[in-house]
PyMOL Python script that loads the backbone (N, CA, C, O; Angstrom):
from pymol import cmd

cmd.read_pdbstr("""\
ATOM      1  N   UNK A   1       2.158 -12.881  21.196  1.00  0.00           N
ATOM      2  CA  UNK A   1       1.490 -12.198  22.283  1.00  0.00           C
ATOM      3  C   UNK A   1       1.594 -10.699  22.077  1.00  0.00           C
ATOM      4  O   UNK A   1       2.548 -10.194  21.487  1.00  0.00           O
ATOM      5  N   UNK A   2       0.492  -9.937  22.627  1.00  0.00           N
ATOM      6  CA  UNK A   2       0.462  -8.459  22.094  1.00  0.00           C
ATOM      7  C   UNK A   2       0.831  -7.591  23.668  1.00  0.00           C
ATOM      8  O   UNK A   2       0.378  -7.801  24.793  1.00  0.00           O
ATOM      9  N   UNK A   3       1.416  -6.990  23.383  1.00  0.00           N
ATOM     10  CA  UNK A   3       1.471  -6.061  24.641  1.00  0.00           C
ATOM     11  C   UNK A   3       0.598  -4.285  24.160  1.00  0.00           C
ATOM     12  O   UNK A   3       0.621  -3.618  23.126  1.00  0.00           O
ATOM     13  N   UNK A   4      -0.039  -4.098  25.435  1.00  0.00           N
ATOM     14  CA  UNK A   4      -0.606  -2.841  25.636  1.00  0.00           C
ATOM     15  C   UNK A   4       0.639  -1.602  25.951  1.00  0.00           C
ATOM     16  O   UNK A   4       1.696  -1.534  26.579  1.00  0.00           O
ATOM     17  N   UNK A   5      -0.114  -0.808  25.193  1.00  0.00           N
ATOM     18  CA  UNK A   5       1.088   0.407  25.489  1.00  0.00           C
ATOM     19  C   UNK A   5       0.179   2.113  25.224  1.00  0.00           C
ATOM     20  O   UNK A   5      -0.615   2.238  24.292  1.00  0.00           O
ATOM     21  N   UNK A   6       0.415   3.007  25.978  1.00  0.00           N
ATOM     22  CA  UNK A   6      -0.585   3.944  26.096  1.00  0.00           C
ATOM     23  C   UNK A   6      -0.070   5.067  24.435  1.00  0.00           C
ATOM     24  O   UNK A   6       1.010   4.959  23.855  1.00  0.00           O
ATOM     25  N   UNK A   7      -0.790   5.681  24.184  1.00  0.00           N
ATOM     26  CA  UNK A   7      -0.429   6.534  23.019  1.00  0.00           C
ATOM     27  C   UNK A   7       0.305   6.999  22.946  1.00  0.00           C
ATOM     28  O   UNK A   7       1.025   7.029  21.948  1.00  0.00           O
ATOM     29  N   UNK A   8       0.569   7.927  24.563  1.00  0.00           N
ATOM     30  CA  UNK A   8       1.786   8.771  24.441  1.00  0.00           C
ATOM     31  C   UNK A   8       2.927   8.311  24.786  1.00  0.00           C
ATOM     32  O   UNK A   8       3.850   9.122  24.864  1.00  0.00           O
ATOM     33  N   UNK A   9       3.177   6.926  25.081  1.00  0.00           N
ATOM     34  CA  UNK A   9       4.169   5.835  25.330  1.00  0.00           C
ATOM     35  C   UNK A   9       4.501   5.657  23.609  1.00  0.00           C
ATOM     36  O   UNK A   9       5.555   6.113  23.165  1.00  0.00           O
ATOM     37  N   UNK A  10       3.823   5.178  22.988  1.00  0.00           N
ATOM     38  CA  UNK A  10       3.910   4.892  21.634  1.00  0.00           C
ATOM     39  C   UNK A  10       4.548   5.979  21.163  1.00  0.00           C
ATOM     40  O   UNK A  10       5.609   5.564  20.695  1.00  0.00           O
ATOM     41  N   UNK A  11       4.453   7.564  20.986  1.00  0.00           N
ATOM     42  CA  UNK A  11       4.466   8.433  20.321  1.00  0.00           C
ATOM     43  C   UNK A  11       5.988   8.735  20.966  1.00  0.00           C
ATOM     44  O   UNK A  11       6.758   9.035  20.054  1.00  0.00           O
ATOM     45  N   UNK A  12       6.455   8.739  21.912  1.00  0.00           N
ATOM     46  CA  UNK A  12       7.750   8.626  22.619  1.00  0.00           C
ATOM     47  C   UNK A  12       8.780   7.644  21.992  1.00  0.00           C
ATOM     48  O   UNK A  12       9.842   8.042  21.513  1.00  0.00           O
ATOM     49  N   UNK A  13       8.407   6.338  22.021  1.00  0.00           N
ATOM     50  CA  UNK A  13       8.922   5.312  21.193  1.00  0.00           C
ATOM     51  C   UNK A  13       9.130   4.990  20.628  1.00  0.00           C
ATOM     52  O   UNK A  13      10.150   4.311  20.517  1.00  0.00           O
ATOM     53  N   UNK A  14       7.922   5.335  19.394  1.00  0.00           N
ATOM     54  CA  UNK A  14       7.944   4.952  18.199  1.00  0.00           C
ATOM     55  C   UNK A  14       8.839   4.280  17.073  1.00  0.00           C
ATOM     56  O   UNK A  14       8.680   3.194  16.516  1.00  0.00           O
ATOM     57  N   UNK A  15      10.172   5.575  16.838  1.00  0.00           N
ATOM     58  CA  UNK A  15      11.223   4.168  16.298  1.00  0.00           C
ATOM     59  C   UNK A  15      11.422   2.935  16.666  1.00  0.00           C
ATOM     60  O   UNK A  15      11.448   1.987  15.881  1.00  0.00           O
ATOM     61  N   UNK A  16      11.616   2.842  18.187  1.00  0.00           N
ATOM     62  CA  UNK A  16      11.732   1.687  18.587  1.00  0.00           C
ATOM     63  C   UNK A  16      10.329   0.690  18.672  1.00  0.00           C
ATOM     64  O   UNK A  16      10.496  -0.512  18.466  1.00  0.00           O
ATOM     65  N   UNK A  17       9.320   1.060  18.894  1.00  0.00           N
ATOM     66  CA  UNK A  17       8.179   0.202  18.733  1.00  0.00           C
ATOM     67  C   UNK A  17       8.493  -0.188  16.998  1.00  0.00           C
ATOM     68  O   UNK A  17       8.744  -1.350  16.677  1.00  0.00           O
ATOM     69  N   UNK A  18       8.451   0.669  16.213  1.00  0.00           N
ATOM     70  CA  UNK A  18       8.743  -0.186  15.038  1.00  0.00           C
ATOM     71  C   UNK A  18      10.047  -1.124  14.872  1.00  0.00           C
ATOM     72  O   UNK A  18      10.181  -1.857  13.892  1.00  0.00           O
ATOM     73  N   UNK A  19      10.845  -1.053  15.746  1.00  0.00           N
ATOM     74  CA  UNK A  19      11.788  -2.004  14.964  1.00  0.00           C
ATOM     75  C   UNK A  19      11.793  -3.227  15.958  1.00  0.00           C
ATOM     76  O   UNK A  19      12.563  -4.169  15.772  1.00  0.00           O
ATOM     77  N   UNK A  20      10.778  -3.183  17.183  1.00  0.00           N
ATOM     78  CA  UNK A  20      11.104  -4.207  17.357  1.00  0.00           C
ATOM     79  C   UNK A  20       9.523  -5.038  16.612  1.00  0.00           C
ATOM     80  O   UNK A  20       9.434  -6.266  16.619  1.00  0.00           O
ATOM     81  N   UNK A  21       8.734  -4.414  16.198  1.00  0.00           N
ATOM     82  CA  UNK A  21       7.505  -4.911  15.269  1.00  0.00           C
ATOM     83  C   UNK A  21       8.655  -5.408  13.866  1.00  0.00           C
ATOM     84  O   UNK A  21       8.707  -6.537  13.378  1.00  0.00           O
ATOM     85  N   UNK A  22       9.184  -4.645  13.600  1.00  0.00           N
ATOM     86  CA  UNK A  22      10.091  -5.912  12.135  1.00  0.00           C
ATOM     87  C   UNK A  22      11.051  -6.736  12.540  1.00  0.00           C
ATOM     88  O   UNK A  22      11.272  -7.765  11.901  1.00  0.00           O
ATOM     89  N   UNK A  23      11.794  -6.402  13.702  1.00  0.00           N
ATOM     90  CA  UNK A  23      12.752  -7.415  13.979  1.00  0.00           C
ATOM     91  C   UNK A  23      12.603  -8.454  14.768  1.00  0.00           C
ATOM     92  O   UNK A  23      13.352  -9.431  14.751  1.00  0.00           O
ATOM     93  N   UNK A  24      11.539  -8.299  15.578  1.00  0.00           N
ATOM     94  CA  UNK A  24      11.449  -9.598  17.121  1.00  0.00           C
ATOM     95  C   UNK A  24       9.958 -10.081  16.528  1.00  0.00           C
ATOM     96  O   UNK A  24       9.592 -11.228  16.784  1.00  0.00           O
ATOM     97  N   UNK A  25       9.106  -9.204  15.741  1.00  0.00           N
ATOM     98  CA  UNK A  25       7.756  -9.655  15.581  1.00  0.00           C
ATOM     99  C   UNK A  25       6.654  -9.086  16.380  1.00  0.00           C
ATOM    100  O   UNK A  25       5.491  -9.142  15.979  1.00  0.00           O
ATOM    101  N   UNK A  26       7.022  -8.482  17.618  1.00  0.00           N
ATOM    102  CA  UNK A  26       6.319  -8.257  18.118  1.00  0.00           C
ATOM    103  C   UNK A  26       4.953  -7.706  18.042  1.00  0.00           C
ATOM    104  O   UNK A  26       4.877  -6.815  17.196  1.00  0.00           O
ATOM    105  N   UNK A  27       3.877  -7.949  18.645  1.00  0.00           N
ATOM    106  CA  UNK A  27       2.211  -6.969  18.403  1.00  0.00           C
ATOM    107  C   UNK A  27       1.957  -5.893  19.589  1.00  0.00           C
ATOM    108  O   UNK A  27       2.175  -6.177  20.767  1.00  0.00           O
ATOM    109  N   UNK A  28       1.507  -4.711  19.193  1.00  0.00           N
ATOM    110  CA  UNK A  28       0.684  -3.892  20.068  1.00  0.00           C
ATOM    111  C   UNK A  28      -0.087  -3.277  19.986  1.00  0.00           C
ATOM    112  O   UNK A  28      -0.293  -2.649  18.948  1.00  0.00           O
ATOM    113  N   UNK A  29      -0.944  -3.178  21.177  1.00  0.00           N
ATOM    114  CA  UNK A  29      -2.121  -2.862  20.924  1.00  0.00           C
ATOM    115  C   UNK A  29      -2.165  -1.099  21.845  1.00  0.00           C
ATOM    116  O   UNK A  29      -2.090  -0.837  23.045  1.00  0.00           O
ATOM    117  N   UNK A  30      -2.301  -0.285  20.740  1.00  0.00           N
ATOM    118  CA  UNK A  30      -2.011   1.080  21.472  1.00  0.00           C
ATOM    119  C   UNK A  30      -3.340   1.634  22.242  1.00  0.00           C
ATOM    120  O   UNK A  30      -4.369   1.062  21.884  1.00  0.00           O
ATOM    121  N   UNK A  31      -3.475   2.473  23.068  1.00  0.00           N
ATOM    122  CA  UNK A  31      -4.525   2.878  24.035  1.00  0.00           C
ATOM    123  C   UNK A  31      -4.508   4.264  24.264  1.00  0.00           C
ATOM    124  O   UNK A  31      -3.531   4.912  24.639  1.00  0.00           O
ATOM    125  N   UNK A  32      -5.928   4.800  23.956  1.00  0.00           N
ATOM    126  CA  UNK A  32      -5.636   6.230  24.072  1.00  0.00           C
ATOM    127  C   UNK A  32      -7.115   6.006  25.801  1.00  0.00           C
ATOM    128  O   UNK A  32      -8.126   5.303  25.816  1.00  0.00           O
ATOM    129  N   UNK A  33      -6.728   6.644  26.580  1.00  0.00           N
ATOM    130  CA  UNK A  33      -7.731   6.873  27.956  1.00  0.00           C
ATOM    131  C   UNK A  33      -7.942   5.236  28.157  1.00  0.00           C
ATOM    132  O   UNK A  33      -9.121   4.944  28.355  1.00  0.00           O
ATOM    133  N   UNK A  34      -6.986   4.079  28.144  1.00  0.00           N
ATOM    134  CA  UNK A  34      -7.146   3.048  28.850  1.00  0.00           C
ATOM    135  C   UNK A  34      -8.439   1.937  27.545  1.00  0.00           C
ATOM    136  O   UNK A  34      -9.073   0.884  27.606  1.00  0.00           O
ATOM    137  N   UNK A  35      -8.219   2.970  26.608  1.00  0.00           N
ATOM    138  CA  UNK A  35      -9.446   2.507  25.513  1.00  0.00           C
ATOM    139  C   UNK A  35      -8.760   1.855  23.998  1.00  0.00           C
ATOM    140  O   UNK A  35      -8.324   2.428  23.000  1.00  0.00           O
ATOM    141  N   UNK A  36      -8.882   0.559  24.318  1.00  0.00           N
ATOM    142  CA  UNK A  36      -8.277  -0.008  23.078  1.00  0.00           C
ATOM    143  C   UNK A  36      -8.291   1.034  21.265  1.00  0.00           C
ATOM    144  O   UNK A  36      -9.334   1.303  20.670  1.00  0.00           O
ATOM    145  N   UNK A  37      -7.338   1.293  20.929  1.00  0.00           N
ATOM    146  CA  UNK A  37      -7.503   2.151  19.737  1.00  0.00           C
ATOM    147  C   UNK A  37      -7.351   1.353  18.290  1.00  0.00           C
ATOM    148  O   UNK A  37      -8.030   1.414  17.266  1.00  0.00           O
ATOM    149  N   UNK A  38      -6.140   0.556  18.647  1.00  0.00           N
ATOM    150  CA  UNK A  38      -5.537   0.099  17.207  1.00  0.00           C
ATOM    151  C   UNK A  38      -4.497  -0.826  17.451  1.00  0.00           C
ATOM    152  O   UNK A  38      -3.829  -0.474  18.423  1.00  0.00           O
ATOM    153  N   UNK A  39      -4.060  -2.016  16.865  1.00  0.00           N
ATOM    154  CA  UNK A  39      -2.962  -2.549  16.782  1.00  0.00           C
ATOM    155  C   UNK A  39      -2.101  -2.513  15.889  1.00  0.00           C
ATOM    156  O   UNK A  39      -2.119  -2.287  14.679  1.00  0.00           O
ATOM    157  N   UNK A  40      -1.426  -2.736  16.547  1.00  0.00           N
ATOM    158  CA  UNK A  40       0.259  -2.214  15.679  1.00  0.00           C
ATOM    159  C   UNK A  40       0.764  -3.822  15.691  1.00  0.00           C
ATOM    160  O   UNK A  40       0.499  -4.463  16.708  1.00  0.00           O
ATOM    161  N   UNK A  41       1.746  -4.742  14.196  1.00  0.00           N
ATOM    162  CA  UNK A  41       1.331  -5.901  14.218  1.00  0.00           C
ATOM    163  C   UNK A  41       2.306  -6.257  12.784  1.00  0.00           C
ATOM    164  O   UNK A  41       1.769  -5.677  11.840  1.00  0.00           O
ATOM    165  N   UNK A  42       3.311  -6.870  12.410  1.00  0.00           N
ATOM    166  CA  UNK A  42       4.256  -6.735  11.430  1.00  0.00           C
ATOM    167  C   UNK A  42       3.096  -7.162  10.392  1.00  0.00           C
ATOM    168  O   UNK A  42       1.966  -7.459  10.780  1.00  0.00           O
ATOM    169  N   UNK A  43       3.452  -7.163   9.144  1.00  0.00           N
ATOM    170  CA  UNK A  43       2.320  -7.188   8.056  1.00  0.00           C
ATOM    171  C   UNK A  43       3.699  -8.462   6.983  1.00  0.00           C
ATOM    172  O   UNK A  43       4.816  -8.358   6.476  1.00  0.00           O
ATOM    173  N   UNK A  44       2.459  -9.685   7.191  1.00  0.00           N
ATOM    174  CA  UNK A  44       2.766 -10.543   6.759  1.00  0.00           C
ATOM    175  C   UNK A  44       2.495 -10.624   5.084  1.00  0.00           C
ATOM    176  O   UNK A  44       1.742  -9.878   4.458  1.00  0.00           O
ATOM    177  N   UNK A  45       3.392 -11.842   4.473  1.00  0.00           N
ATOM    178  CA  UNK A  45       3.090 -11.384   2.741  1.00  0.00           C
ATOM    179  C   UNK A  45       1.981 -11.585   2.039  1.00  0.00           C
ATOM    180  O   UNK A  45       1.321 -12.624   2.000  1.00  0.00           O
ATOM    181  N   UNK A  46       1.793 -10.641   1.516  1.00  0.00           N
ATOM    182  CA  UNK A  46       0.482 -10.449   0.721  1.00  0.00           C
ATOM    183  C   UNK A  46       0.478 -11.852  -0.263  1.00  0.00           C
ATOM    184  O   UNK A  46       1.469 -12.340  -0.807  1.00  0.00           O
ATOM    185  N   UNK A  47      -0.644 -12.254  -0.315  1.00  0.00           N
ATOM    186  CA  UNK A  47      -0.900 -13.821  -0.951  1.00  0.00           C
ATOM    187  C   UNK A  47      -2.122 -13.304  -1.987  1.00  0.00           C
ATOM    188  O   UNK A  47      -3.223 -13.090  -1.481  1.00  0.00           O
ATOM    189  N   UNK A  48      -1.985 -13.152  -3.066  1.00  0.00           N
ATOM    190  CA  UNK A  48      -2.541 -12.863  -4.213  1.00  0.00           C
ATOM    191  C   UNK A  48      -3.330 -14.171  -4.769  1.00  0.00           C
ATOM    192  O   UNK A  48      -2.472 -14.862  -5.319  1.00  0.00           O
ATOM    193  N   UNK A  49      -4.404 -14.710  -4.846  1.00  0.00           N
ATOM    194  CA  UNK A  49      -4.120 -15.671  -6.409  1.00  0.00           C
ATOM    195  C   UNK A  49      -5.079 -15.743  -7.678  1.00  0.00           C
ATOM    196  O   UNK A  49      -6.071 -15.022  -7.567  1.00  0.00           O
ATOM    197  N   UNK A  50      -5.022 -16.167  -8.370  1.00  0.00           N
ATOM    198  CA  UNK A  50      -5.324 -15.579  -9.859  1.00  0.00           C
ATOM    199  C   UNK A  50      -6.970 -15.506 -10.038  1.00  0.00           C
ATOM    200  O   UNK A  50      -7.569 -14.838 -10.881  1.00  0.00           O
ATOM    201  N   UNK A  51      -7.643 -16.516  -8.852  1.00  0.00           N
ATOM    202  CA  UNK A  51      -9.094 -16.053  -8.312  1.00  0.00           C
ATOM    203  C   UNK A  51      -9.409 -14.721  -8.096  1.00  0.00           C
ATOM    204  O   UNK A  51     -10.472 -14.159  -8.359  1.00  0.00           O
ATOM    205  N   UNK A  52      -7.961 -14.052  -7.378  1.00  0.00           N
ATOM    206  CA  UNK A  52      -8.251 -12.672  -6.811  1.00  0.00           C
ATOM    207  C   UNK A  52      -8.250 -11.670  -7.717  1.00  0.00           C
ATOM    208  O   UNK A  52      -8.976 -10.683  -7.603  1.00  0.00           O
ATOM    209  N   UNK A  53      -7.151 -11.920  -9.013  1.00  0.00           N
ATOM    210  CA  UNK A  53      -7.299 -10.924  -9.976  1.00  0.00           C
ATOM    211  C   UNK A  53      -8.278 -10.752 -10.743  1.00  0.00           C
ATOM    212  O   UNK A  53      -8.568  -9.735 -11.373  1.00  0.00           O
ATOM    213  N   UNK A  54      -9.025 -12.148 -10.689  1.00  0.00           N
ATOM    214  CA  UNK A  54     -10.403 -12.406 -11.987  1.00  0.00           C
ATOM    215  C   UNK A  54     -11.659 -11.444 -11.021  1.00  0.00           C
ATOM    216  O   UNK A  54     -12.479 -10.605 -11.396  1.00  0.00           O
ATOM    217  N   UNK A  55     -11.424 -11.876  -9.988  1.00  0.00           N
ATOM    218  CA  UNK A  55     -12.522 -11.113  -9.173  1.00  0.00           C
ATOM    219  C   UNK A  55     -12.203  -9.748  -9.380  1.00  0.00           C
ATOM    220  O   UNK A  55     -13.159  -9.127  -9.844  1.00  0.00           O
ATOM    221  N   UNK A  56     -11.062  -8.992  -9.171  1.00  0.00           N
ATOM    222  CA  UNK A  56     -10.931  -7.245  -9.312  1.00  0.00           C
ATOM    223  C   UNK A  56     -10.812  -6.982 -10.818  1.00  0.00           C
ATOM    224  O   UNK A  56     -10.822  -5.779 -11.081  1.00  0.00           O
ATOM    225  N   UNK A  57     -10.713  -7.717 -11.764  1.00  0.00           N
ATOM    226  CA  UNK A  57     -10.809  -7.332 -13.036  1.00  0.00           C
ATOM    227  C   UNK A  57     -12.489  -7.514 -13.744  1.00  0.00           C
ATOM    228  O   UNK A  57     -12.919  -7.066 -14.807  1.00  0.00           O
ATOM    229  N   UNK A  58     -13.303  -8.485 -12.512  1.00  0.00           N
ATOM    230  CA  UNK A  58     -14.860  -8.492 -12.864  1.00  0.00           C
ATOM    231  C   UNK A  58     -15.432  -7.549 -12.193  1.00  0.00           C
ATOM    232  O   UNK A  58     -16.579  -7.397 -12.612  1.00  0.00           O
ATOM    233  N   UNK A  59     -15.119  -6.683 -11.159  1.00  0.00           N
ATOM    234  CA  UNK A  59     -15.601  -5.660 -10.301  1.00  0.00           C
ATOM    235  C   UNK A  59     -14.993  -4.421 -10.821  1.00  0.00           C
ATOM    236  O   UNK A  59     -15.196  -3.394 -10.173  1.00  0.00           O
ATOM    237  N   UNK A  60     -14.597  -4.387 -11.415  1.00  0.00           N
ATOM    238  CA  UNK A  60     -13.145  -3.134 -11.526  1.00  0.00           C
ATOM    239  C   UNK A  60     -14.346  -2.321 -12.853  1.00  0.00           C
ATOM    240  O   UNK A  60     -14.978  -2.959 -13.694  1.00  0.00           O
ATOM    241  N   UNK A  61     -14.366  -0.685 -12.657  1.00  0.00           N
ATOM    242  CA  UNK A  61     -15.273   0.070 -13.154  1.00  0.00           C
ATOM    243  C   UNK A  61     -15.210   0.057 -14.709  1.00  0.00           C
ATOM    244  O   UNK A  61     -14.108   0.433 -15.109  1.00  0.00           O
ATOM    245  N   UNK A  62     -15.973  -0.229 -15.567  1.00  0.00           N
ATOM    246  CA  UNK A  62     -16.023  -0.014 -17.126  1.00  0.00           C
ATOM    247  C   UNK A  62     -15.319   0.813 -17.750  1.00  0.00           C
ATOM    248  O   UNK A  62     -14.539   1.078 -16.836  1.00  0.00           O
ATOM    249  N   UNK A  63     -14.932   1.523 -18.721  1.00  0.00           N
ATOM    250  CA  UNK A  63     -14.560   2.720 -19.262  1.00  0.00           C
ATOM    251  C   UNK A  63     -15.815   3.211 -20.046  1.00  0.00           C
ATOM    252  O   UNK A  63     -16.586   2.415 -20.582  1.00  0.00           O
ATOM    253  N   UNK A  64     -15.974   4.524 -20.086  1.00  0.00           N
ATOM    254  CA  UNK A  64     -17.251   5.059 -20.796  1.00  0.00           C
ATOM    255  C   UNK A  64     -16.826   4.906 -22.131  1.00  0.00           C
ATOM    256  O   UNK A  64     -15.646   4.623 -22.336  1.00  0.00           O
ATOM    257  N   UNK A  65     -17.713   5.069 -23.191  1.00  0.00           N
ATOM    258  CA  UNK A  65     -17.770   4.144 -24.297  1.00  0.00           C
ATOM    259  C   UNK A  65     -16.636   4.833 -25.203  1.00  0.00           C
ATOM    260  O   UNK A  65     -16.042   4.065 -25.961  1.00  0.00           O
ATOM    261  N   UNK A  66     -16.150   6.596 -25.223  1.00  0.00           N
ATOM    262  CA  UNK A  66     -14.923   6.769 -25.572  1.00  0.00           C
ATOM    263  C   UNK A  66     -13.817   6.386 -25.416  1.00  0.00           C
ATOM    264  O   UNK A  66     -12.809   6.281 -26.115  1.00  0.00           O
ATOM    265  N   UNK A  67     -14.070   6.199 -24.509  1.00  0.00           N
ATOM    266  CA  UNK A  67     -12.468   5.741 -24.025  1.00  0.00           C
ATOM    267  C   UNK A  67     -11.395   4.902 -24.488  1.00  0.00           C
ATOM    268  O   UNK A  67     -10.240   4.833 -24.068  1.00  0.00           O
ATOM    269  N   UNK A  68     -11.893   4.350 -25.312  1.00  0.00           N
ATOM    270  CA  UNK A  68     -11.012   3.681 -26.011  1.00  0.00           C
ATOM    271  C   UNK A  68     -10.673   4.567 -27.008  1.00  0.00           C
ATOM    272  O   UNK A  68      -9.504   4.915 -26.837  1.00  0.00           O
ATOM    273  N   UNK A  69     -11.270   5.198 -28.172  1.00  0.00           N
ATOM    274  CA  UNK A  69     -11.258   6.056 -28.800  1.00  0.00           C
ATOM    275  C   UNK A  69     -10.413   7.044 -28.879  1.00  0.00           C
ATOM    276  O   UNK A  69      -9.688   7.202 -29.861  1.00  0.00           O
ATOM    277  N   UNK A  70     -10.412   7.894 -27.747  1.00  0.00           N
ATOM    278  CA  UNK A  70      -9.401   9.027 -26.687  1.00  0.00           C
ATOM    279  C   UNK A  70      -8.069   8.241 -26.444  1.00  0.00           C
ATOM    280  O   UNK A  70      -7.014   8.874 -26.394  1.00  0.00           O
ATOM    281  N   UNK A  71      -8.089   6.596 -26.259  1.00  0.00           N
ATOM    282  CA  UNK A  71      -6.900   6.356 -25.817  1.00  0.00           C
ATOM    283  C   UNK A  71      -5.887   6.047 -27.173  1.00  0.00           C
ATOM    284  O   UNK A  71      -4.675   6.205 -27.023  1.00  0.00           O
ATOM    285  N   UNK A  72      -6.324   5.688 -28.244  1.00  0.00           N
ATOM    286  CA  UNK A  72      -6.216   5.654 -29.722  1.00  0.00           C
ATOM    287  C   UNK A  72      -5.544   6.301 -30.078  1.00  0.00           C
ATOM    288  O   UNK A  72      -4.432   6.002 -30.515  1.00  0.00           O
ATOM    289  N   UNK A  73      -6.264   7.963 -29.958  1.00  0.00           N
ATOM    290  CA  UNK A  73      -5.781   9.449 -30.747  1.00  0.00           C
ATOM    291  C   UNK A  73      -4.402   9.703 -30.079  1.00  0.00           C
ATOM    292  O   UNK A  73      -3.381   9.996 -30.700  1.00  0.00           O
ATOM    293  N   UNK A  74      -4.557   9.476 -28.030  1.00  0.00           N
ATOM    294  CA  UNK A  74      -3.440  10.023 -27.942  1.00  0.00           C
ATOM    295  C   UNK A  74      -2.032   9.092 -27.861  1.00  0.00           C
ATOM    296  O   UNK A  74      -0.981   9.533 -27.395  1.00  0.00           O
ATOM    297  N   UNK A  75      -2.214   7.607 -28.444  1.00  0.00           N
ATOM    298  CA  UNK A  75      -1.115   6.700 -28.949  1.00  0.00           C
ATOM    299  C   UNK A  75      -0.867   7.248 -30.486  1.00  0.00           C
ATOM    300  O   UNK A  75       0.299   7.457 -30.819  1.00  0.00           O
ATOM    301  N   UNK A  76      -1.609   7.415 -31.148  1.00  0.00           N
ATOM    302  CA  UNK A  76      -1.053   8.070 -32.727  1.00  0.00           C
ATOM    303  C   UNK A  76      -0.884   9.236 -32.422  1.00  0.00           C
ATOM    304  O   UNK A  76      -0.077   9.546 -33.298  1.00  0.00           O
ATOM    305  N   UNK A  77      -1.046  10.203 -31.789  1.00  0.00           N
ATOM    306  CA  UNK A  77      -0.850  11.572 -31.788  1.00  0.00           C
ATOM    307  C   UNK A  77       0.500  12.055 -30.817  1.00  0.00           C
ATOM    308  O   UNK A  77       0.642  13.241 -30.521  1.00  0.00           O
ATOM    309  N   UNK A  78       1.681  10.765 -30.260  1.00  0.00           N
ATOM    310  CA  UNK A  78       2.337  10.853 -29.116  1.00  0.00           C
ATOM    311  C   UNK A  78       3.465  11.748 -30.189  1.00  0.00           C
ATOM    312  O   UNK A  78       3.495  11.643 -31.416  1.00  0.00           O
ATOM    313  N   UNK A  79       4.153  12.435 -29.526  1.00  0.00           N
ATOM    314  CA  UNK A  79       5.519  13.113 -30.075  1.00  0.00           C
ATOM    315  C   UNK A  79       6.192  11.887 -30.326  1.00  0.00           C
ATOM    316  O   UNK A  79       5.679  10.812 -30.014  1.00  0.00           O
ATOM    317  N   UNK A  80       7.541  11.994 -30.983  1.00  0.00           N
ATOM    318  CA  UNK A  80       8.819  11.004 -31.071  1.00  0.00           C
ATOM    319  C   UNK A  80      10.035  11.625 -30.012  1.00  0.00           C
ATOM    320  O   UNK A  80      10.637  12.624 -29.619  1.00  0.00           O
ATOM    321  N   UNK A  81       9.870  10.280 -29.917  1.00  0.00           N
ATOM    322  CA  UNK A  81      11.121  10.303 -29.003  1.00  0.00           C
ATOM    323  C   UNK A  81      12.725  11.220 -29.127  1.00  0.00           C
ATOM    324  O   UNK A  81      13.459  10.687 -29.959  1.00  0.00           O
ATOM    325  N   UNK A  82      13.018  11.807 -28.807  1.00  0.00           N
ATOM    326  CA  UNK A  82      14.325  12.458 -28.949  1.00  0.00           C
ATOM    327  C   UNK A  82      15.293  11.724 -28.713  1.00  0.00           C
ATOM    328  O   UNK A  82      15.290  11.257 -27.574  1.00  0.00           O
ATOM    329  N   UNK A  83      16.391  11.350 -29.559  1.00  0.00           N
ATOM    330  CA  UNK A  83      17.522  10.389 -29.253  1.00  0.00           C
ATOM    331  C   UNK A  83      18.059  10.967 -27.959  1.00  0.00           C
ATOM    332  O   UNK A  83      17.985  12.186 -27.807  1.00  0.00           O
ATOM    333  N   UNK A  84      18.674  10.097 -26.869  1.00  0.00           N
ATOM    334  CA  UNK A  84      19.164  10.851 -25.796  1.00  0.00           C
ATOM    335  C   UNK A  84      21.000  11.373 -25.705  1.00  0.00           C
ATOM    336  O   UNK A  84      22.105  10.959 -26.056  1.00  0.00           O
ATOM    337  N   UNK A  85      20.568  12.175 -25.211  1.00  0.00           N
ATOM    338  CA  UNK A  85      22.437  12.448 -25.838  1.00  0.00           C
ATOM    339  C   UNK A  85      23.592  11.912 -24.725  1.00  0.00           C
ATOM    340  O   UNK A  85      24.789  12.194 -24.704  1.00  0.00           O
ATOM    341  N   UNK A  86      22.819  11.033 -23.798  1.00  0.00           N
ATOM    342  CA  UNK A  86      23.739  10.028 -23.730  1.00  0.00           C
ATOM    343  C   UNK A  86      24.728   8.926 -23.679  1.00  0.00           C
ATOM    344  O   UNK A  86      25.618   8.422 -22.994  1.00  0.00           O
ATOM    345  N   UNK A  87      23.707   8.788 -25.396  1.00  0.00           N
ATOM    346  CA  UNK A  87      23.966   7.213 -25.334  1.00  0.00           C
ATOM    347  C   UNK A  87      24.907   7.894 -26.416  1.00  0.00           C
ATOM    348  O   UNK A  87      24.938   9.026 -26.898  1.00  0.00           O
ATOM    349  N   UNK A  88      25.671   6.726 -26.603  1.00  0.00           N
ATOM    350  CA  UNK A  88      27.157   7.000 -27.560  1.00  0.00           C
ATOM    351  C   UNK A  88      26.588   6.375 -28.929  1.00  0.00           C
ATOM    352  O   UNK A  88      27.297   6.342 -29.934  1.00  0.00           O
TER     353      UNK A  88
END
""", "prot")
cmd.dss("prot")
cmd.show_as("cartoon", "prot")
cmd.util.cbc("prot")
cmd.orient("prot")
């Protein structure tokens, strides 16, 4: 169940509106002039699945046709590593 709470109630509260949003669960729905604005609402776990990656790796923007090229030069062209002088 969501409880209403006015903005400047929220903005007063706030730590505590968040902890009882992670600890009890609670939802709210904040109000600026009696006018629904936004809910506030714990954020449940992100559920990924391998449909979802094929889809953002088929949508996901090209590289222009250098780019591979550019990415080439600056893997052969990287400095060497400096031994670190922490390790014994």
């Amino acid at each position: 169940m969501e409880s209403y709470i006015s903005a400047t109630e929220a903005v007063r509260n706030f730590s505590d509106l968040l902890n009882r949003i992670r600890y009890r669960g609670e939802e709210f729905v904040i109000e600026r002039g009696g006018e629904p604005i936004c809910r506030m609402a714990p954020v449940g776990p992100r559920v990924f699945t391998l449909a979802d990656l094929i889809e953002v790796l088929r949508t996901a923007p090209k590289p222009d046709p250098g780019y591979w090229d550019d990415l080439e030069d600056i893997i052969k062209n990287q400095p060497p590593v400096q031994e670190s002088p922490w390790e014994r």
